[in-house]
N, C-alpha and C positions, 0 to 999 in steps of 0.2 A: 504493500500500500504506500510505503514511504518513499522508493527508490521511484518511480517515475515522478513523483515531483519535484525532484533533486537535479534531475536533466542532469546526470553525471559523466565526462568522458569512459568511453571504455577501460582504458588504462590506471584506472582510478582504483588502487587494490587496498583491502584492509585484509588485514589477519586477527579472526577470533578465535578465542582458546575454549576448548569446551567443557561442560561442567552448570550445572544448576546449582547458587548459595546462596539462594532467597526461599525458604520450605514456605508454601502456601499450596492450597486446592489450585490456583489461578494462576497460570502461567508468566508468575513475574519475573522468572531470571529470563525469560525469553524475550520478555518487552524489556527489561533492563539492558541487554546485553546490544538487543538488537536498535533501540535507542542511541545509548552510547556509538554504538557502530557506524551510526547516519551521521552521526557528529566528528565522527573520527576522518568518516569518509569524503564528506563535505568540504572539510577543511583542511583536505589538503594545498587544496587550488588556491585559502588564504596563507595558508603558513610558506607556500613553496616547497611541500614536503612529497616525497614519492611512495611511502606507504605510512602506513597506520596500524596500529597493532592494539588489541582489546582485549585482556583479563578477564574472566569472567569471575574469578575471586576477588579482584580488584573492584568491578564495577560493584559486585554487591557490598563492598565494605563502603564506598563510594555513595550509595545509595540509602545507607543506613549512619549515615554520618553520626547522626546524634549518639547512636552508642557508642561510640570510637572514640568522639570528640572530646576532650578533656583541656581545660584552661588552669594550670599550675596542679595537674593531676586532679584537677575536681571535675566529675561528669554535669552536666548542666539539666536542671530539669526539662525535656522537652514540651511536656505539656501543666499548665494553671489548673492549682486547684477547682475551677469552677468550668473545667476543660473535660470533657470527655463523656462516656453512657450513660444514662440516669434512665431509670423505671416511670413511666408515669402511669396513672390509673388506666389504662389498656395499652402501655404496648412501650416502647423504649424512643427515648431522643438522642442525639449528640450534638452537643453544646461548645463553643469554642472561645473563652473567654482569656486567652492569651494578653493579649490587647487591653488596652486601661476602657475606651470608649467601648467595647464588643462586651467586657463584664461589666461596665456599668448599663449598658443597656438590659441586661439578662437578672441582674439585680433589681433595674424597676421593672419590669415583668412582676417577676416574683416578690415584690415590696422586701427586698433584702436590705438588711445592712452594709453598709463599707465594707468591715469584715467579718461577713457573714462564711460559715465551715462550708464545706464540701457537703456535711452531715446535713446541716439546716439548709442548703438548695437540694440537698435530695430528698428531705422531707415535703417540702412545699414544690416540688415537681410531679409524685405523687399523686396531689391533690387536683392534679390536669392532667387531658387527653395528651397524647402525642401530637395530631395535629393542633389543639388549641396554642400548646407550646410553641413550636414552627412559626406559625401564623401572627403568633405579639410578638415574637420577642423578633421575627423579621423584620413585621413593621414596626418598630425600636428602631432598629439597625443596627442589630446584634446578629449574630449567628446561633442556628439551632434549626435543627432538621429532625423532625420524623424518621427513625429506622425505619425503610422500606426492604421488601423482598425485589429479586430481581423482576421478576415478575409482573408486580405493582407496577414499579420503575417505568419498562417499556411498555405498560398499556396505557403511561399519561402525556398529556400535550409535551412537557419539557425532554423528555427521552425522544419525540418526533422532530425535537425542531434540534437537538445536539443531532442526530441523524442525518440532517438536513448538509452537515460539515463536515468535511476530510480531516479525516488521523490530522494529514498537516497538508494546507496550504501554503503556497509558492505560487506568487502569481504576479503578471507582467499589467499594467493597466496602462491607459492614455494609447495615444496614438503613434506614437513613437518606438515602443516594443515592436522589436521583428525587424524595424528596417536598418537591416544590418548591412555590412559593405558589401562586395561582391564576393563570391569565392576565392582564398585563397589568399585576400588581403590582411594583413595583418593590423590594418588600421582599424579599431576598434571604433565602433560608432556610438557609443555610450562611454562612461567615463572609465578609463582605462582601472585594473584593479589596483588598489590602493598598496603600496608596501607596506603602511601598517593603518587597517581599516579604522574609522574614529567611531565610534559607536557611544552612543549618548542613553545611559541606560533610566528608564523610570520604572523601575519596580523594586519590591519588597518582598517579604518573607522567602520563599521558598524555588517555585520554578521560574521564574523570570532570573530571580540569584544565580540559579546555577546555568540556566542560559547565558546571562551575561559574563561568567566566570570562566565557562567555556573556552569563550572568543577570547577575551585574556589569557589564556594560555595558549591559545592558537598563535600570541601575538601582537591582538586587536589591542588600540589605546582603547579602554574603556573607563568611562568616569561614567560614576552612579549618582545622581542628581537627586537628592531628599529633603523635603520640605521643614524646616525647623520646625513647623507646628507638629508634627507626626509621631510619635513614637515609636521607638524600634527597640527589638529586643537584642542585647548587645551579644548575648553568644551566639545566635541566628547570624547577627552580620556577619560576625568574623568569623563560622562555621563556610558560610558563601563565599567569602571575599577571594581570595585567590589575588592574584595578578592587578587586579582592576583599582583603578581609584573611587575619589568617596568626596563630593562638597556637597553642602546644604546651600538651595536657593528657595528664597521665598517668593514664586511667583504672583502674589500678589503686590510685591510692591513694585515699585518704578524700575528702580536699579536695578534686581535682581531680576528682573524681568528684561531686563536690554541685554544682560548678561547672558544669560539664557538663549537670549535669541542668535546670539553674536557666536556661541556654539552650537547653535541648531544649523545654523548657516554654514558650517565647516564641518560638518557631521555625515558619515554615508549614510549609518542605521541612528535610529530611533526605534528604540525598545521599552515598549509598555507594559506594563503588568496589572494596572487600573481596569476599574471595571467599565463595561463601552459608556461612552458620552462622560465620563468624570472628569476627563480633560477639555469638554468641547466648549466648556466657557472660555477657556484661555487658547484657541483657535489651533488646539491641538488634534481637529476630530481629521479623519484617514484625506476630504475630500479638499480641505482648504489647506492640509500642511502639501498633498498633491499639486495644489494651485501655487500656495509661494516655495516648496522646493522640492520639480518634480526629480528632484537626483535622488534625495532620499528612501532609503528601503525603511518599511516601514513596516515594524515586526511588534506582534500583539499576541499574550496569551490572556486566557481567560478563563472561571471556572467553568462557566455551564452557555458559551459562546451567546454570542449578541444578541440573536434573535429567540423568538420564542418566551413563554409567559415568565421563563427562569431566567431572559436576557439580562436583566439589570440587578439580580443578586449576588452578595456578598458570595462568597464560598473561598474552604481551605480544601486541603486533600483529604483530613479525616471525614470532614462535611460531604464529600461528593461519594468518598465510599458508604457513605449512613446512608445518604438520600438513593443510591444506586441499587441497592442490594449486594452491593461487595461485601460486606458487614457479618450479611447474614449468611454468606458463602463461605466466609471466614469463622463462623459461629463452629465453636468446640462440641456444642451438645445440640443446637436449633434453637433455641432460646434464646440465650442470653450473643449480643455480639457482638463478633469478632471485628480482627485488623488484618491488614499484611504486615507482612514482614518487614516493608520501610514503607516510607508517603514513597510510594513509587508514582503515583500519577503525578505529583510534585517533578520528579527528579528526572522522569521519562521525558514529560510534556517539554521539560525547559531543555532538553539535549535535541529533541525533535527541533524545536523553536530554532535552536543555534546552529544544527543541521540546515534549516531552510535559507537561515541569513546569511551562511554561506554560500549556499548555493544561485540565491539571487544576486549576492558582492558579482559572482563570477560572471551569471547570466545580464545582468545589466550593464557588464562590460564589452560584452559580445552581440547584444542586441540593443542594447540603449531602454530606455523606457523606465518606469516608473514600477515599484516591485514591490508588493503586499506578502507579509507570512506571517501565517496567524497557526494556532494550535491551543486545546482548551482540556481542561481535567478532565470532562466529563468525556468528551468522544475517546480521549485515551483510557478511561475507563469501561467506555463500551468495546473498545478490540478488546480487555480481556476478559468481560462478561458474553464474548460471542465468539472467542478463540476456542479450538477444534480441540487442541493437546490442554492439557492437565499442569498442574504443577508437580516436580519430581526434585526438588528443592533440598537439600541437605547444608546445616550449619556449617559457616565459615574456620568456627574455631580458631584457635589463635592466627592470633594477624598483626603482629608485631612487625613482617616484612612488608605488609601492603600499607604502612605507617608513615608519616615523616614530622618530627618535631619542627617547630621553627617560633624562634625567640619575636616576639611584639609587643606592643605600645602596653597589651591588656594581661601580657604575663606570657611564660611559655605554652604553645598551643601544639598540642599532638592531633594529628588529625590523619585520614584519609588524604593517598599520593591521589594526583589525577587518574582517573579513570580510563586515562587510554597515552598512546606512546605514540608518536610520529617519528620517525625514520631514529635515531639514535639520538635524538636529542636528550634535557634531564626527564629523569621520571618523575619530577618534583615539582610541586608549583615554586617559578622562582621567587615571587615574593603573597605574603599571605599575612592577614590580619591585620591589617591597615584601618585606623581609625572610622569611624563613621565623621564624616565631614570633616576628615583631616586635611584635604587636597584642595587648590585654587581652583577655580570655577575657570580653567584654562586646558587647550590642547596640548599635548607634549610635541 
């Protein structure tokens, strides 16, 4: 599904190692491995490199970061006490109250206090349906989803309209696309490819992070743009960060908004991870950043893609397995349930995403035009609720070799190497853990 929208030369080789180290019912070492792979393979046309090579003990430790990750040997909690399964009077939710604004909205749902236990929102959760839950604490603007079966899932309008979109788009737009030179010239009719691509990253937590960390090891200048108003979760960052840089601008004011622009204007990608139209007050929606810069590739993921009744909801990766029925695939007894083995629709979706961006750096070189790539939790969550093979998954076990310390601003960080190798280059991210908004709001 992934490899014809990559429009990749023939000679384009990756080597993967074989081996499942993600144990789940659901085929995740197969979408982990074979993710990473698009990504590997992608980018060789940005790195200059002539193969690629992919671990598949790698990718799963890679994928499962949080348990690996450790900051001065401390493991970080991945998920907020007011984060995760709860019982309600018919049936179960999952709640994701990570975020300062996502638990206070979950808190006035439920009339909780500041700090209200785990115990006392699992008491007064109880007390409500599963969808009544969903339903307020949505309209809040908090997160919480009704545990569905899969079943449920695809017989509603939001499973028709995530349907409606490709694993992953790669797509040329405007009029310009295709009119390439004649055969055999080697004068490019779009903008030649970049030696080191500038990518202008706007996204948080989880798969857009590792999209954009990706290209940072491929290479790519990447500076990660975050709003001083926002909150971030600091071992999250520096869990993501890899290679890439980090400034805080405040697009609502004057300055920081000239600044902004003055790097959008010298940028090839634009990487979102906002939910559709949250940027389209600041004239960042796909049709007018096309009108003032149609160079720009223009690369978007989302949880449960733009259109359809689910178009403009919040969503994380544990949310999209609740609401999907991965949950209850995942369930130990039928009841009560389950997870995967990592937020792989996270980790998948953003390898996919960085897969495409390379692929249109290349093709926009070669044909010129204006280049869209988008990819969304939920559709890579239905390839594994509609994939053929099983999961055959067995534990990593010690992984001290697929490890790499590296001293930062936040303490000494052990973490997961990259997830794939290009021709003999390090097997290391060469720089990692880099402040959040430590960097000028400048290109290198």
């Amino acid at each position: 599904e992934v490899l014809p929208a990559l429009g990749l030369p023939d000679d384009a080789l990756v080597e993967v190692g074989e081996g499942d180290w993600l144990p789940s019912r659901l085929p995740v070492g197969e979408l982990a491995v074979g993710s990473v792979a698009a990504a590997a393979l992608a980018g060789l046309a940005v790195c200059r490199g002539a193969r690629s090579r992919v671990s598949a003990r790698q990718v799963a430790v890679a994928f499962s970061s949080e348990r690996y990750t450790t900051i001065d040997g401390r493991r970080p909690e991945a998920f907020a006490p007011l984060s995760g399964f709860f019982q309600t009077a018919d049936g179960w939710v999952r709640t994701h109250g990570n975020y300062p604004h996502h638990r206070a909205a979950l808190e006035g749902v439920l009339r909780l206090s500041d700090d209200a236990t785990r115990e006392v929102a699992a008491a007064a959760l109880r007390e409500r349906t599963a969808q009544e839950v969903e339903d307020l604490v949505t309209e809040a603007g908090g997160l919480a989803v009704r545990v569905r079966t899969s079943a449920e899932w695809f017989a509603g309008g939001p499973a028709a309209a995530v349907d409606t979109h490709p694993l992953l788009a790669c797509e040329a737009t405007g009029e310009e696309a295709g009119e390439g030179t004649s055969e055999g010239t080697s004068e490019a009719p779009g903008r030649p490819l970049p030696e080191r691509p500038r990518v202008l990253d706007l996204t948080r937590v989880i798969a857009g992070p590792v999209a954009s960390r990706t290209l940072a090891h491929l290479g790519c200048d990447v500076l990660r743009v975050d709003s001083p108003r926002l909150p971030e979760i600091p071992w999250q960052h520096i869990d993501t960060s890899g290679p890439k840089r980090s400034t805080l601008l405040d697009l609502t004011a004057a300055v920081d908004r000239g600044r902004f622009e003055e790097l959008l204007s010298r940028a090839d990608v634009l990487l979102s991870g906002y939910r559709p139209g949250a940027l389209t007050a600041f004239g960042l929606d796909p049709d007018a950043l096309a009108e003032r810069h149609p160079h720009l590739v223009q690369a978007s993921l989302s949880a449960w893609t733009p259109s359809g009744p689910w178009g403009g909801r919040r969503g994380f990766d544990s949310i999209v397995q609740a609401a999907t029925g991965i949950s209850m695939v995942e369930s130990a007894d039928g009841e009560r349930p389950g997870a995967l083995p990592a937020q792989a629709l996270d980790h998948a979706t953003g390898y996919l995403v960085a897969a495409g961006i390379c692929a249109a750096l290349r093709q926009r070189a070669q044909l010129g035009g204006t280049w869209r790539v988008s990819a969304h939790l939920a559709r890579t969550a239905h390839w594994l609720l509609r994939a053929s093979r099983k999961g055959e998954g067995r534990p990593v076990g010690a992984a001290d070799d697929l490890l790499q310390t590296s001293q930062t601003p936040s303490g000494q960080v052990t973490h997961p190497r990259p997830a794939f190798r290009i021709d003999d280059r390090p097997a290391e991210f060469v720089r990692f853990g880099g402040p959040l908004g430590g960097d000028e709001p400048r290109w290198l």
